[in-house]
KOLLUMPA-350627 format. One record per residue (C-alpha): x, y, z; residue in three letters. Coordinates in nm, 4 decimals. Each point is the difference from the previous one (the first is absolute). Layout:
REM KOLLUMPA-350627
<rec u="X" v="Y" w="Z" residuo="ALA"/>
...
REM end
This chain:
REM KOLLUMPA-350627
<rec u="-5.9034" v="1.5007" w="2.8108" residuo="UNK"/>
<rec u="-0.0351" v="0.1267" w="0.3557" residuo="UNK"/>
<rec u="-0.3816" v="0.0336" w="-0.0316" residuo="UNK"/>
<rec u="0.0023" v="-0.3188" w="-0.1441" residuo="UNK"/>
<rec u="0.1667" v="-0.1701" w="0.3038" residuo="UNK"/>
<rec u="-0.2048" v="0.2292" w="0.2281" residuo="UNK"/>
<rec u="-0.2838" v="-0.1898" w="-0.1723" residuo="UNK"/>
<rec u="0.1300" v="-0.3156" w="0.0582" residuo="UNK"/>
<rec u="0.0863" v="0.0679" w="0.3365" residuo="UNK"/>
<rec u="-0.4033" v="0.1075" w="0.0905" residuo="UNK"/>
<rec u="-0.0885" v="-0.3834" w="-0.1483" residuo="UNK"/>
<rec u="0.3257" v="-0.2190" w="0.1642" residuo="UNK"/>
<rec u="0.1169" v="0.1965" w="0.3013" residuo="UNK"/>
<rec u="0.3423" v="-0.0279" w="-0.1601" residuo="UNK"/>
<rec u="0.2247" v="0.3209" w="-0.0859" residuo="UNK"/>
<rec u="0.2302" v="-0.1114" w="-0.2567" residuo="UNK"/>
<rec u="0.3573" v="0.1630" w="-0.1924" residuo="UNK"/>
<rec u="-0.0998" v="0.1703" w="-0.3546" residuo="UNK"/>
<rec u="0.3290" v="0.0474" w="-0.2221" residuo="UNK"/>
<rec u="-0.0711" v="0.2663" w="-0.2512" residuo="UNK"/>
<rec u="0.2982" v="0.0625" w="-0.2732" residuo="UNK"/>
<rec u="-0.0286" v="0.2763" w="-0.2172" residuo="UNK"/>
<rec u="0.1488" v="-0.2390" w="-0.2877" residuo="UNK"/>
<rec u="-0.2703" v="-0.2444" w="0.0866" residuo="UNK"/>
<rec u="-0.2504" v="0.3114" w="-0.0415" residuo="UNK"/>
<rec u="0.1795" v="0.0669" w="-0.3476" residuo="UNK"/>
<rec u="-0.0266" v="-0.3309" w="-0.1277" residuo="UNK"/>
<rec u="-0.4187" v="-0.0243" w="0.1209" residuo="UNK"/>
<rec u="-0.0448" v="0.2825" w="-0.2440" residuo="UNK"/>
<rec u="0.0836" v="-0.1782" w="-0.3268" residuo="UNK"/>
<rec u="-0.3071" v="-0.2472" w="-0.0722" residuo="UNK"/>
<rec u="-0.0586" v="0.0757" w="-0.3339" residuo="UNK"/>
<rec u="0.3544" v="0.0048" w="-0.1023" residuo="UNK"/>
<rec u="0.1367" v="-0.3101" w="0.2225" residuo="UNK"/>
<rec u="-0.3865" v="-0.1698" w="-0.1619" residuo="UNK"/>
<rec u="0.1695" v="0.0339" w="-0.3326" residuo="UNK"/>
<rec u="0.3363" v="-0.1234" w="0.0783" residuo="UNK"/>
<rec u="-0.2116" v="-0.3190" w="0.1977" residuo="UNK"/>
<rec u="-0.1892" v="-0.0136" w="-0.3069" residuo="UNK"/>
<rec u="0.2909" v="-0.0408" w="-0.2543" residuo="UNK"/>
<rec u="0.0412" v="0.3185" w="-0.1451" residuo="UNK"/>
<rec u="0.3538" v="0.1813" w="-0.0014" residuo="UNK"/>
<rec u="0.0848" v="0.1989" w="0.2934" residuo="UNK"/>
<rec u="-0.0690" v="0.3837" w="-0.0761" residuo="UNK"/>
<rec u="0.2859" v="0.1918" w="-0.0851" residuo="UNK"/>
<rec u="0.0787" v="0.3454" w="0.1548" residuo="UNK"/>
<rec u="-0.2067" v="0.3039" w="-0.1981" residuo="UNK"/>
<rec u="-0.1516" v="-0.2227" w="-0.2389" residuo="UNK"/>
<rec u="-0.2685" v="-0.1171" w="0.1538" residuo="UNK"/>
<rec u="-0.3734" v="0.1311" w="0.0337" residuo="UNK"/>
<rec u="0.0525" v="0.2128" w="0.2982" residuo="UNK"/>
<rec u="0.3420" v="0.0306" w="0.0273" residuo="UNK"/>
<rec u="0.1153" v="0.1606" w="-0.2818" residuo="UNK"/>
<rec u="-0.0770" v="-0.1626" w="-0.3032" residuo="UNK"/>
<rec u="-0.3502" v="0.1571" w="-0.1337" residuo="UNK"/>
<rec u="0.0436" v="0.3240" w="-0.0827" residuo="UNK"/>
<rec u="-0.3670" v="0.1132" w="0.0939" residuo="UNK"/>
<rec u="0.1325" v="-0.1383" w="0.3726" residuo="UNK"/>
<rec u="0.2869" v="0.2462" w="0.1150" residuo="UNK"/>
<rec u="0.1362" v="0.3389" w="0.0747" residuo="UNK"/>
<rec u="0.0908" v="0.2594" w="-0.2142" residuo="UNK"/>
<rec u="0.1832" v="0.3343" w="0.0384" residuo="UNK"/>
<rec u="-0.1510" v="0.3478" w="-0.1282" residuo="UNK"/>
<rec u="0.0911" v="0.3229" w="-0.1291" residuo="UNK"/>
<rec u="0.1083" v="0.1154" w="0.3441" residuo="UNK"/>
<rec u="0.2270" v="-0.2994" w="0.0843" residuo="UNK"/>
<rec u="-0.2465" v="-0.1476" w="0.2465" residuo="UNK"/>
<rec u="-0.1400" v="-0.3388" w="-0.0598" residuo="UNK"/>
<rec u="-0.4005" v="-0.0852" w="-0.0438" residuo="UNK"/>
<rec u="-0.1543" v="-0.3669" w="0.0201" residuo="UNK"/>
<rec u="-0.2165" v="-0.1573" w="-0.1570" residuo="UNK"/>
<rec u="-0.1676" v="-0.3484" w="0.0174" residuo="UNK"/>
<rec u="-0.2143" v="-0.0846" w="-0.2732" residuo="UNK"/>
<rec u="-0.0304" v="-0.3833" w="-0.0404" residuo="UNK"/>
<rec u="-0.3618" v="-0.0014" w="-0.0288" residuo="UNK"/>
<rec u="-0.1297" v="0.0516" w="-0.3160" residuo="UNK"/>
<rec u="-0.2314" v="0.3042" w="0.1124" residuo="UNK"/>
<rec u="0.2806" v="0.1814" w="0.1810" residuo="UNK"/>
<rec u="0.2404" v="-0.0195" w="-0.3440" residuo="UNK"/>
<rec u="-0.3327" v="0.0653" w="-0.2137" residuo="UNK"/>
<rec u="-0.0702" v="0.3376" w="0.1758" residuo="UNK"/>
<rec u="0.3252" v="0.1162" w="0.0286" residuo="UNK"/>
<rec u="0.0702" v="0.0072" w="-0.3385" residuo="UNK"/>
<rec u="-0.3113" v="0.2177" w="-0.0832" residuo="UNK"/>
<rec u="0.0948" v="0.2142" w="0.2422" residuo="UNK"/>
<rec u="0.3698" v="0.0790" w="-0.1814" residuo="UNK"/>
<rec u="-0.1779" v="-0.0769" w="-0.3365" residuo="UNK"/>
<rec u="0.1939" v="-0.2882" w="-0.1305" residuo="UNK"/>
<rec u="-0.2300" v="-0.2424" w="-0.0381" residuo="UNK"/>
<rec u="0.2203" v="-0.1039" w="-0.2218" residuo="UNK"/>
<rec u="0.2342" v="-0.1111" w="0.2920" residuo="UNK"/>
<rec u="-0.3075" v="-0.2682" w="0.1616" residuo="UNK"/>
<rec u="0.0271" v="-0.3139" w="-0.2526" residuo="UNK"/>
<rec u="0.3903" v="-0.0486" w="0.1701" residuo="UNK"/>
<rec u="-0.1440" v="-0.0215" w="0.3231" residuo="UNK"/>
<rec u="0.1463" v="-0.3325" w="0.0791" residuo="UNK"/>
<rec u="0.2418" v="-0.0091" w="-0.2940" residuo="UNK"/>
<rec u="0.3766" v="-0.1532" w="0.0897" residuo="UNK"/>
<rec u="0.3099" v="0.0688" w="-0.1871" residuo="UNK"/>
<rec u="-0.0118" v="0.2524" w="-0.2884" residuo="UNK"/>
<rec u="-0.3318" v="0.0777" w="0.0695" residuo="UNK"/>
<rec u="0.0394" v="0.0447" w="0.3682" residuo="UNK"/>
<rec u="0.3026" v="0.1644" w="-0.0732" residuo="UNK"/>
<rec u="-0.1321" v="0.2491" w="-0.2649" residuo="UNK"/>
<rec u="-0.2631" v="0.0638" w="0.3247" residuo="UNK"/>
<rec u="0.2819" v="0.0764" w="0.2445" residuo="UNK"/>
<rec u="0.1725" v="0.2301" w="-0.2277" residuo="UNK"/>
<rec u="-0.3332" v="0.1756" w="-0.0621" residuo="UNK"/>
<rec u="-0.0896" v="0.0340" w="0.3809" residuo="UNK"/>
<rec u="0.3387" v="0.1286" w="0.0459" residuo="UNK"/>
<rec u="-0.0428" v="0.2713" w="-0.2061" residuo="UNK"/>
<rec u="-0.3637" v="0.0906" w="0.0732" residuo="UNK"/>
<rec u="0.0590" v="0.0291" w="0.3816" residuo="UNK"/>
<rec u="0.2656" v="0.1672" w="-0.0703" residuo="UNK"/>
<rec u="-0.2373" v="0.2880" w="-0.2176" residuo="UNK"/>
<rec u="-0.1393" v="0.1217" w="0.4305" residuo="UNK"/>
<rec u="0.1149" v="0.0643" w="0.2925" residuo="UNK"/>
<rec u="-0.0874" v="-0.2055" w="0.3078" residuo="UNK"/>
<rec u="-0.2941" v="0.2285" w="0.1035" residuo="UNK"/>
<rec u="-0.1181" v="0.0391" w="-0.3442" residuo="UNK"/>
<rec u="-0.0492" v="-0.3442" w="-0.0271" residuo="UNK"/>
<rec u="-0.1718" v="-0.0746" w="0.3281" residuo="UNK"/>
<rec u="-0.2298" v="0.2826" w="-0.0919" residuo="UNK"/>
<rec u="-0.0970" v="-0.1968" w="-0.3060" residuo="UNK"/>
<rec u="0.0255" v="-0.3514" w="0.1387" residuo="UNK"/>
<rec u="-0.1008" v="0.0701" w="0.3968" residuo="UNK"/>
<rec u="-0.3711" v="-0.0369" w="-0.0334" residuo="UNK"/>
<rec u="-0.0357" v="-0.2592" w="-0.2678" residuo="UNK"/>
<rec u="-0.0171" v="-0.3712" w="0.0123" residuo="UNK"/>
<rec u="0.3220" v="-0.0838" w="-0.1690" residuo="UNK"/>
<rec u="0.1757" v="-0.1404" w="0.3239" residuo="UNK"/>
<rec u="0.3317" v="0.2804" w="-0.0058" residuo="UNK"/>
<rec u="0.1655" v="0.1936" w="0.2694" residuo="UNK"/>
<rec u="0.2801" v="0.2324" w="0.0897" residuo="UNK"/>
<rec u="0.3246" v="-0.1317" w="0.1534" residuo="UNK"/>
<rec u="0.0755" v="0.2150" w="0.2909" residuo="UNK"/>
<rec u="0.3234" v="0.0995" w="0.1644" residuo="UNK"/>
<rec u="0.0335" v="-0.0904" w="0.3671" residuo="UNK"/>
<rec u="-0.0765" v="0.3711" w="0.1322" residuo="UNK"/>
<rec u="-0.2967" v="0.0639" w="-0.2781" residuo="UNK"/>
<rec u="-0.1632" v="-0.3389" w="0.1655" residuo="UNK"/>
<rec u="0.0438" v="0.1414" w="0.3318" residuo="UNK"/>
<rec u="-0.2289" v="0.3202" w="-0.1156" residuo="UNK"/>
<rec u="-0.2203" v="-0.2046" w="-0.2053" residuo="UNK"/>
<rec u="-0.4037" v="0.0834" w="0.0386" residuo="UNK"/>
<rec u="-0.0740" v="-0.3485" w="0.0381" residuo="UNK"/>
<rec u="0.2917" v="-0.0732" w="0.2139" residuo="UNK"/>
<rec u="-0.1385" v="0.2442" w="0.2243" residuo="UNK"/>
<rec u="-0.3189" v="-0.0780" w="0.0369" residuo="UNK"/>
<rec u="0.0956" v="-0.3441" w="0.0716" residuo="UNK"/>
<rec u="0.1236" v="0.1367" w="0.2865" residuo="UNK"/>
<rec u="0.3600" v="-0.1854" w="-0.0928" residuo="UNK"/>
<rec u="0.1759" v="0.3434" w="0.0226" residuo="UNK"/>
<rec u="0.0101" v="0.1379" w="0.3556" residuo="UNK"/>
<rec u="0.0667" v="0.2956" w="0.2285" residuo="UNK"/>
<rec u="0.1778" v="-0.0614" w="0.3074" residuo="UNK"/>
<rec u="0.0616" v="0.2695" w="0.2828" residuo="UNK"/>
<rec u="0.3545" v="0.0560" w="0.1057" residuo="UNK"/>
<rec u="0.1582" v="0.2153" w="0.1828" residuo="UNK"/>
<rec u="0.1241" v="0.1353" w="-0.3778" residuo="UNK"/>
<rec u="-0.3056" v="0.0373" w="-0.1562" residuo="UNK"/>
<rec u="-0.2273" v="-0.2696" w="-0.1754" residuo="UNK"/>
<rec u="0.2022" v="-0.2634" w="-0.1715" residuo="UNK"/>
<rec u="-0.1767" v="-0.2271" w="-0.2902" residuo="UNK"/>
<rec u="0.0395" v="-0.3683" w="0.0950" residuo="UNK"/>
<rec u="-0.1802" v="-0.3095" w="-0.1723" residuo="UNK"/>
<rec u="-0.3289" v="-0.0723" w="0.1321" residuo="UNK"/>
<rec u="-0.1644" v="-0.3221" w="0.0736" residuo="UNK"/>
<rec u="-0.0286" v="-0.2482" w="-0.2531" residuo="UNK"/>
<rec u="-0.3078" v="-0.2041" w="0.1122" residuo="UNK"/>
<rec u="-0.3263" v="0.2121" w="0.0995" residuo="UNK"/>
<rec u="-0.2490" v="-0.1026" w="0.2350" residuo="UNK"/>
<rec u="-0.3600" v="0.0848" w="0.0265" residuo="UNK"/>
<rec u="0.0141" v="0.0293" w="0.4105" residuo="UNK"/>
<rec u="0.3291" v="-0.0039" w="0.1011" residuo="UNK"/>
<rec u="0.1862" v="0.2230" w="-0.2275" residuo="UNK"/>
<rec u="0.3809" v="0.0647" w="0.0230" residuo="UNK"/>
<rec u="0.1409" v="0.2934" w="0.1611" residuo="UNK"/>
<rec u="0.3166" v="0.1523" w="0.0241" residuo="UNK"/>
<rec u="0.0937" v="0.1035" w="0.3874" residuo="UNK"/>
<rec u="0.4220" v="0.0113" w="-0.0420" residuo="UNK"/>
<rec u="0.2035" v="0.2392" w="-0.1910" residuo="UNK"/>
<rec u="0.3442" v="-0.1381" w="-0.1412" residuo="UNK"/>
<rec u="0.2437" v="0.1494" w="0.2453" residuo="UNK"/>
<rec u="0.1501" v="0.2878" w="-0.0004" residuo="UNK"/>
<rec u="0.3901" v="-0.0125" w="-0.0603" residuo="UNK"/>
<rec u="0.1632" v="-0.1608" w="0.3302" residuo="UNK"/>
<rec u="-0.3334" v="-0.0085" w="0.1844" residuo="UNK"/>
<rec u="0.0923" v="-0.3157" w="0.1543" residuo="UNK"/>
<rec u="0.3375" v="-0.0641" w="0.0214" residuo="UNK"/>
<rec u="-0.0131" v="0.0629" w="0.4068" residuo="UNK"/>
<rec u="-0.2444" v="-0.2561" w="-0.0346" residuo="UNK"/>
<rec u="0.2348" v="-0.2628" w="-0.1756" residuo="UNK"/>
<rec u="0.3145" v="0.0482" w="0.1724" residuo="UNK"/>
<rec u="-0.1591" v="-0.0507" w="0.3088" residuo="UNK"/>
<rec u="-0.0959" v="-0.3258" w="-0.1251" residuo="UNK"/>
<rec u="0.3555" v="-0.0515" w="-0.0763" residuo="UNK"/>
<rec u="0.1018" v="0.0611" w="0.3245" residuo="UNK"/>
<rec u="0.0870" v="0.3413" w="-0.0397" residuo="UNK"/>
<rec u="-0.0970" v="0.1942" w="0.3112" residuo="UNK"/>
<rec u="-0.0413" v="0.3976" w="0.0572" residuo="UNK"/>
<rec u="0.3380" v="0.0967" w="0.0952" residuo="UNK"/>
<rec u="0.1383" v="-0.1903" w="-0.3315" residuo="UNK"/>
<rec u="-0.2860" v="0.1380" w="-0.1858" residuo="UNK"/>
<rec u="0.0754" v="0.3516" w="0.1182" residuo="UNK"/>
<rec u="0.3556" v="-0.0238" w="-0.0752" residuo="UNK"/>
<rec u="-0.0596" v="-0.1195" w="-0.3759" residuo="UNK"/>
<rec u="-0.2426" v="0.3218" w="-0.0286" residuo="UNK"/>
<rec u="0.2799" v="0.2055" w="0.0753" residuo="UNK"/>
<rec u="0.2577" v="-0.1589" w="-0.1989" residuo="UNK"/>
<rec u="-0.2438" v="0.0437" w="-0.3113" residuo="UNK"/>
<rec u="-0.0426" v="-0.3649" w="-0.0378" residuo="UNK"/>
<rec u="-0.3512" v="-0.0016" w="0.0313" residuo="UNK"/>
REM end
């Protein structure tokens, strides 16, 4: 939006207010389902839908070592491939079933994720075209490879030691983001902020002594 006005701007002279809402954001990201709904068909329901819930060969399973795997196989050569590769090909002709079909499906994902643990499974299903993926915990993301080499996991200098803070989102070919400031150490600044309040260096000193600050 701001690079949008900035464009405008370079054409009319004119700076103009941009309103961004993050429900407004929400909303722009359902065209296909809001397209049915304008379209006449029944609003989706929650977890029965395509990709919300409702295919089984769309969703998130948990393993042998109570962690949780994903997979996403709504294209016919995602499911196809995945089933030879846990030999059921059995299991590929209810690919798009619904109700006892789709449920037999479920109940036989269930209990087939269930056969590996997380790792296990990513070894088998990592490098193949079948469109699955771990779920990680917050601090396993934070350590993760590709994480990493995004450069979205970052040391900072302190007066601690490094601390691991998020890195930059966007990257840029020529002017790429650094990080110059450390959080704070603990009460780095509060001289800093009371003086702003109006506290000067005889009240200051006097709250040091009293343990205050």
């Amino acid at each position: 939006g701001i690079l949008a006005a900035m464009a405008a701007r370079e054409k009319t002279g004119r700076g103009q207010f941009v309103d961004a809402a993050m429900m407004d954001a929400a909303i722009s990201m359902l065209p296909l389902v809001a397209a049915m709904v304008a379209g006449g068909e029944p609003a989706p329901s929650r977890g029965r839908s395509m990709l919300n819930g409702g295919q089984p060969v769309y969703g998130v399973y948990e393993t042998q070592d109570a962690k949780f795997v994903t997979i996403g196989a709504i294209e016919p050569k995602f499911w196809k491939k995945f089933c030879a590769l846990v030999q059921r090909p059995d299991l590929e002709v209810l690919h798009f079933d619904t109700g006892k079909g789709g449920d037999r499906l479920r109940a036989e994902l269930t209990a087939l994720f269930k056969t590996r643990t997380r790792a296990q499974w990513m070894d088998l299903l990592e490098e193949q075209d079948v469109c699955a993926g771990p779920v990680l915990d917050l601090d396993e993301a934070m350590k993760d490879p590709h994480a990493l080499a995004r450069g979205m996991i970052v040391d900072v200098d302190t007066r601690s030691g490094k601390v691991p803070q998020t890195g930059a989102p966007i990257k840029f070919s020529d002017t790429p983001a650094s990080f110059r400031l450390p959080p704070p150490e603990f009460g780095e600044h509060t001289a800093e902020v009371l003086a702003l309040a109006g506290v000067d260096a005889a009240e200051l000193e006097q709250l040091q002594k009293q343990g205050v600050v």
